[in-house]
C-alpha positions as CSV (number, residue, x, y, z in Angstrom):
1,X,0.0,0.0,0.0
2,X,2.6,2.2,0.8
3,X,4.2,1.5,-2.2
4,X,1.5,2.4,-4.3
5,X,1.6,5.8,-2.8
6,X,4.9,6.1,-4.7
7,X,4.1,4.1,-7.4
8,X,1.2,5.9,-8.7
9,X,1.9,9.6,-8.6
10,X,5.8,8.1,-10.9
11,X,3.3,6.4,-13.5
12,X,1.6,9.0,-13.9
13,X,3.8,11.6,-14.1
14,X,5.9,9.5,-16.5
15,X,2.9,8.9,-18.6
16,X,2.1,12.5,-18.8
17,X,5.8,13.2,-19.9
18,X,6.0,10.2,-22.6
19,X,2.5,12.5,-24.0
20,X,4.5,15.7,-24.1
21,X,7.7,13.8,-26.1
22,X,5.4,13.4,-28.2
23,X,3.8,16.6,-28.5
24,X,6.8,17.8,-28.8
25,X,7.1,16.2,-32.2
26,X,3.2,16.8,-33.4
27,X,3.8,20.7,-32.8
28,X,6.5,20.9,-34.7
29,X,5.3,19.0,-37.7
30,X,1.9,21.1,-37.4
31,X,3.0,24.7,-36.7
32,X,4.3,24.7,-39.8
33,X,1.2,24.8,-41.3
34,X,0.0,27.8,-38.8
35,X,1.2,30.0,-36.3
36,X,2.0,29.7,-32.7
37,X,-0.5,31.5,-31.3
38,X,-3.8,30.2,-33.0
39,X,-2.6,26.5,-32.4
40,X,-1.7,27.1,-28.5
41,X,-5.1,28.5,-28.5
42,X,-6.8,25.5,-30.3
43,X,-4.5,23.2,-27.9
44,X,-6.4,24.7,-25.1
45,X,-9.5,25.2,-26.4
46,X,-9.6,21.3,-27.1
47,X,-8.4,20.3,-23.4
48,X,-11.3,22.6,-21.7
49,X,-13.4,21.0,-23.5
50,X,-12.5,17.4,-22.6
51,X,-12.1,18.7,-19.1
52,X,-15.3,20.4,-18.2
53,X,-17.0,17.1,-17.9
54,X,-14.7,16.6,-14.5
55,X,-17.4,19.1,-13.4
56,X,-19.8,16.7,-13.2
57,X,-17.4,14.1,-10.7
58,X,-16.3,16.6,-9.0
59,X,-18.0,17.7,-4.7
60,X,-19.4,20.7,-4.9
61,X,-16.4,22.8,-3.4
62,X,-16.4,26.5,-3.5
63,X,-12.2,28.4,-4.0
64,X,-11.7,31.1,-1.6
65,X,-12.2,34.1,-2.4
66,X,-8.2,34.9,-1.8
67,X,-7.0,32.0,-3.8
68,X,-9.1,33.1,-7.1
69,X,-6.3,35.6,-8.0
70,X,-3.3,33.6,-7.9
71,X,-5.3,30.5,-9.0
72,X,-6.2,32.7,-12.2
73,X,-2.4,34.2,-12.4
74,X,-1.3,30.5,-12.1
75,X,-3.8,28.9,-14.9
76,X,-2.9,32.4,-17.1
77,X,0.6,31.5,-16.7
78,X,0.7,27.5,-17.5
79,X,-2.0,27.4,-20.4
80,X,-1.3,31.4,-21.9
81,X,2.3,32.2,-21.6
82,X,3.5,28.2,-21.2
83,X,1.7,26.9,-24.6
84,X,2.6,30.1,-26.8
85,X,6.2,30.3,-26.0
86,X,6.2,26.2,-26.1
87,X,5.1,26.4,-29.7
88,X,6.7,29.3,-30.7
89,X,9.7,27.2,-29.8
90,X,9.0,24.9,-31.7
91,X,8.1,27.0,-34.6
92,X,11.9,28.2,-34.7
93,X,13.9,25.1,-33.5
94,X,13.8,21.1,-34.0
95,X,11.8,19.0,-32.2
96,X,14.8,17.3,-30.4
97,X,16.4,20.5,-29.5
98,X,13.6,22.0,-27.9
99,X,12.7,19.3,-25.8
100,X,16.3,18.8,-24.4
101,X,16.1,22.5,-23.7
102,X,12.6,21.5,-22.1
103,X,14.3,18.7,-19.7
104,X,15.6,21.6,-17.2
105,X,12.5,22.2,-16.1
106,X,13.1,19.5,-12.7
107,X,16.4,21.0,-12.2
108,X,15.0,24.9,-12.3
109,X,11.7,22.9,-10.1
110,X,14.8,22.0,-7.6
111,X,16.2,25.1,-7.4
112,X,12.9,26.7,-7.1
113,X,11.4,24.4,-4.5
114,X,14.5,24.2,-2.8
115,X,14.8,28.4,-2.3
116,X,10.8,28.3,-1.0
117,X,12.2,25.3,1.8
118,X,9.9,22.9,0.1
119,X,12.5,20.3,-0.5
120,X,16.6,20.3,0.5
121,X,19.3,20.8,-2.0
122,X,21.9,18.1,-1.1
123,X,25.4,17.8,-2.8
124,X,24.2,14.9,-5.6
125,X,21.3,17.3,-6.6
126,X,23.4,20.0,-7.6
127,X,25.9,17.6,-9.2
128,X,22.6,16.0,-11.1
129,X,21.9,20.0,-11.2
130,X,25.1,20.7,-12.8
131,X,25.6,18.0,-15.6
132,X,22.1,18.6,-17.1
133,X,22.5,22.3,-17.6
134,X,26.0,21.3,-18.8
135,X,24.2,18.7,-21.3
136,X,21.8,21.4,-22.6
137,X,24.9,24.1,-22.7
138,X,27.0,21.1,-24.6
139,X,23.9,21.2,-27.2
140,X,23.3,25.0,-27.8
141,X,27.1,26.1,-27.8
142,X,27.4,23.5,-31.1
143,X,25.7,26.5,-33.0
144,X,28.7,28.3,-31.9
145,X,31.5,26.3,-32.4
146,X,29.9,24.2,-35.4
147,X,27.1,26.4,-37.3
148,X,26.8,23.6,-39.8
149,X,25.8,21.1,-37.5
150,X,23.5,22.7,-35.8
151,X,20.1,23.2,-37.6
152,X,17.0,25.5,-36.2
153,X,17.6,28.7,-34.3
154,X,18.7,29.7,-31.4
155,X,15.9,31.8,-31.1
156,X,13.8,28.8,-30.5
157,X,15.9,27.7,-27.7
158,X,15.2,31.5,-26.0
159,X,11.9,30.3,-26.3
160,X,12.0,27.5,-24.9
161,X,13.7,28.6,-21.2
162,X,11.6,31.1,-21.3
163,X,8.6,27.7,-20.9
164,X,11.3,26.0,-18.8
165,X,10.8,28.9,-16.5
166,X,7.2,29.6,-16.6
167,X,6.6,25.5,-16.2
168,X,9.1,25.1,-13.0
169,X,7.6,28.3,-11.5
170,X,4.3,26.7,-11.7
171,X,5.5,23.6,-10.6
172,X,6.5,25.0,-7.2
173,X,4.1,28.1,-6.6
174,X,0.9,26.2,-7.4
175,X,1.8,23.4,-4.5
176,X,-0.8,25.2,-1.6
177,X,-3.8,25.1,-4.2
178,X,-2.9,21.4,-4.8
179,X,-3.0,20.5,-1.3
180,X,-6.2,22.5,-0.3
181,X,-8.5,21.6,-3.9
182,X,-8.9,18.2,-5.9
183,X,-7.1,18.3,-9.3
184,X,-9.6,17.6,-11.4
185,X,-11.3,21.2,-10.1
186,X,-7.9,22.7,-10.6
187,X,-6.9,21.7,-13.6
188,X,-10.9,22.9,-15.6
189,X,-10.3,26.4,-13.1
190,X,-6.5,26.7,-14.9
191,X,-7.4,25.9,-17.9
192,X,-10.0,28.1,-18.1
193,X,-8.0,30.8,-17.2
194,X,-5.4,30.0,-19.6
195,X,-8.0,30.4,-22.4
196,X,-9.4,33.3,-21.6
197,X,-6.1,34.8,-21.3
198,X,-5.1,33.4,-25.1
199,X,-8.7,34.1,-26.7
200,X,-8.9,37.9,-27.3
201,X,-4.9,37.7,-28.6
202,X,-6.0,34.3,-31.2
203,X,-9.4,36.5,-32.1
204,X,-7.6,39.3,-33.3
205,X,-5.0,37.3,-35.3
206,X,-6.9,34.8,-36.7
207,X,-9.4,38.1,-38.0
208,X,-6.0,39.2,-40.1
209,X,-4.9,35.9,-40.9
210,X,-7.9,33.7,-41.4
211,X,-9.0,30.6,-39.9
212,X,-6.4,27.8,-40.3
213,X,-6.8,25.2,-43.2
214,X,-5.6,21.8,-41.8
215,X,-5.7,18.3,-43.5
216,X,-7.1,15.6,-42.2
217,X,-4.1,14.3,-40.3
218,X,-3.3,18.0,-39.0
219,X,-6.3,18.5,-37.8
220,X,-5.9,14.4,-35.6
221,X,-2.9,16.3,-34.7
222,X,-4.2,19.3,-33.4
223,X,-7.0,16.5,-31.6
224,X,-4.3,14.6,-30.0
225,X,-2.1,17.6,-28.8
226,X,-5.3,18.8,-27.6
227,X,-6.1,15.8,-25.7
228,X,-3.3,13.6,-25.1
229,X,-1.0,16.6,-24.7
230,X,-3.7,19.0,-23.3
231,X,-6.0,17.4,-21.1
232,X,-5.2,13.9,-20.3
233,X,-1.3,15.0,-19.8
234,X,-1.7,17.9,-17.8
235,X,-4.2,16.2,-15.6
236,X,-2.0,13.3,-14.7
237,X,1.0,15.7,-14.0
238,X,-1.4,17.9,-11.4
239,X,-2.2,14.8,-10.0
240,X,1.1,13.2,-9.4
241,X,2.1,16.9,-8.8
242,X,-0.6,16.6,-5.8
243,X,0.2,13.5,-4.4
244,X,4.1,13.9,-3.9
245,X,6.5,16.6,-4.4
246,X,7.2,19.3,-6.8
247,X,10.6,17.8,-7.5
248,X,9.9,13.9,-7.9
249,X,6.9,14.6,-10.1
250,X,9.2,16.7,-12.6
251,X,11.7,14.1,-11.9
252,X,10.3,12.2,-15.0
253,X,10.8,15.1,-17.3
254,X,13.7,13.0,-18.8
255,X,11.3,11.0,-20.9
256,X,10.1,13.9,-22.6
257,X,13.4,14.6,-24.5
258,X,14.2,10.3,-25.2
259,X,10.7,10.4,-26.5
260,X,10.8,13.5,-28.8
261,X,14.4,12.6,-30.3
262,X,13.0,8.8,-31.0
263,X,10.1,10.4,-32.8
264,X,12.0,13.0,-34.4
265,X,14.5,11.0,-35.5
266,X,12.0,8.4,-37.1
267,X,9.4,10.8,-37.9
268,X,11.1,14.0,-39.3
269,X,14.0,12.8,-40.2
270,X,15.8,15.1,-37.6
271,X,20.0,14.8,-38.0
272,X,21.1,13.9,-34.7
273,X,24.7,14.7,-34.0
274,X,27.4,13.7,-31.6
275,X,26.7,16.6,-29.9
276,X,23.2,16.4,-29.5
277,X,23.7,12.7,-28.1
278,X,26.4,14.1,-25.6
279,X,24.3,16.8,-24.5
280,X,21.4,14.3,-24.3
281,X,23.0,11.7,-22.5
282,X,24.1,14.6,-19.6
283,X,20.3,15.6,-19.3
284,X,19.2,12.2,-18.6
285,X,21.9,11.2,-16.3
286,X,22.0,15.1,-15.0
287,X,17.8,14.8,-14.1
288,X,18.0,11.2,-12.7
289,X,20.9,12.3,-10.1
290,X,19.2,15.6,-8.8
291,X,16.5,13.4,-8.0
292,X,17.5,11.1,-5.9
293,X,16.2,10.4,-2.9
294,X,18.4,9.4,0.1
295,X,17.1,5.8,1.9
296,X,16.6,7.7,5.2
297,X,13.9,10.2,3.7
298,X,12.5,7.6,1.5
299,X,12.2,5.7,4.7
300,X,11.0,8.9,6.8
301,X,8.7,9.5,3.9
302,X,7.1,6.0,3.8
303,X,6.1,5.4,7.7
């Protein structure tokens, strides 16, 4: 039983970061075809949608009136600014570069979580710490030393810290909510606000630039990222988020950038260099380091 406690929140979190690998991958053979703003918007769109039934399971449980501002900051935050910069990422850089650059969001959790006191910041963390901002350093400073190997831009990699950021801030600052409201209320309530935050900006644009004109596997895409990648992803990372800490449920973030180069590699035909292994290999190994958890608190944790 106690295992399970463990068990469960790893699975999902794991599954939910297998979903964004290959998100990763669907966005950036999509956004091609549109712009970054109207498909973060239709990615959200789709998820509220799914979500709103949760409603209906949910106890009638009323937010405080002082948690409706920061719940609303929070959901603005994770499904506004987090899925436009995430695609506009993507939009400038490859599918395997932008999710290695992606994969610092449990270190930047760490360091977040472990300036608030929420969890300690021992010697192997920082090591762990370290070697996966080394990895992704390894990867970006190829454009530098060997512009022909190196294929995207580097302002898609901007992009992308600027989600790492918004995603680890989240990841730590939305912890009290968690632990007073069920995540299946959260998650419709941050949504929500994440859409009304993106609708008036997608209105205006898709007035200039029209409605987009997908095919009928763009627009299974644009289902599945809605879904798979909206909903059902984010839901099982706000719950594993819920039921153990900020760090270990980010600690899984390493499958997001195996999965996305495995699919990009297959998929779109990405050119995966030595470098880009090197710098991979560092993130994995980087991520599965800082979090370890030492036996005593594992034991401490489970009695």
């Amino acid at each position: 039983m106690r295992g399970s406690t463990v068990l469960w929140p790893g699975l999902a979190s794991a599954l939910a970061n297998i979903f964004l690998g290959m998100t990763v991958v669907a966005t950036r053979y999509i956004v091609v075809d549109t712009d970054p703003l109207t498909l973060a918007f239709l990615r959200n769109l789709i998820a509220l949608l799914t979500l709103l039934p949760l409603l209906l399971i949910t106890p009638r449980i009323r937010i405080d009136r002082a948690d409706m501002l920061p719940i609303a900051i929070l959901g603005a935050a994770l499904f506004g600014i987090f899925p436009f910069t995430f695609t506009t990422a993507l939009y400038f850089t490859l599918a395997s570069r932008g999710a290695l650059v992606f994969a610092l969001v449990p270190i930047l959790t760490l360091a977040l979580a472990a300036l608030r006191g929420v969890e300690p910041f021992t010697p192997l963390k920082l090591l762990g710490a370290l070697l996966a901002l080394s990895g992704v350093l390894v990867t970006v400073g190829q454009r530098a030393l060997f512009p022909e190997d190196a294929e995207g831009s580097l302002l898609g990699e901007l992009f992308m810290l600027i989600t790492v950021l918004v995603g680890a801030s989240y990841n730590v600052f939305s912890r009290p909510y968690l632990m007073r409201y069920p995540a299946r209320l959260l998650i419709v309530y941050f949504m929500a606000a994440g859409v009304i935050f993106l609708a008036p900006f997608a209105a205006v644009n898709m007035a200039m630039a029209g409605l987009p004109t997908f095919n009928a596997l763009g627009w299974l895409l644009v289902l599945f990222i809605g879904t798979f990648g909206g909903s059902i992803g984010y839901f099982l990372f706000l719950w594993a988020l819920q039921k153990g800490t900020p760090a270990r449920a980010a600690a899984f973030v390493a499958l997001n950038p195996v999965t996305a180069t495995v699919l990009a590699a297959g998929l779109l035909h990405e050119n995966l260099s030595l470098w880009f292994l090197v710098g991979l290999g560092c993130v994995v190994i980087g991520i599965l380091l800082a979090n370890q958890v030492p036996r005593r608190q594992q034991n401490r944790t489970q009695h």
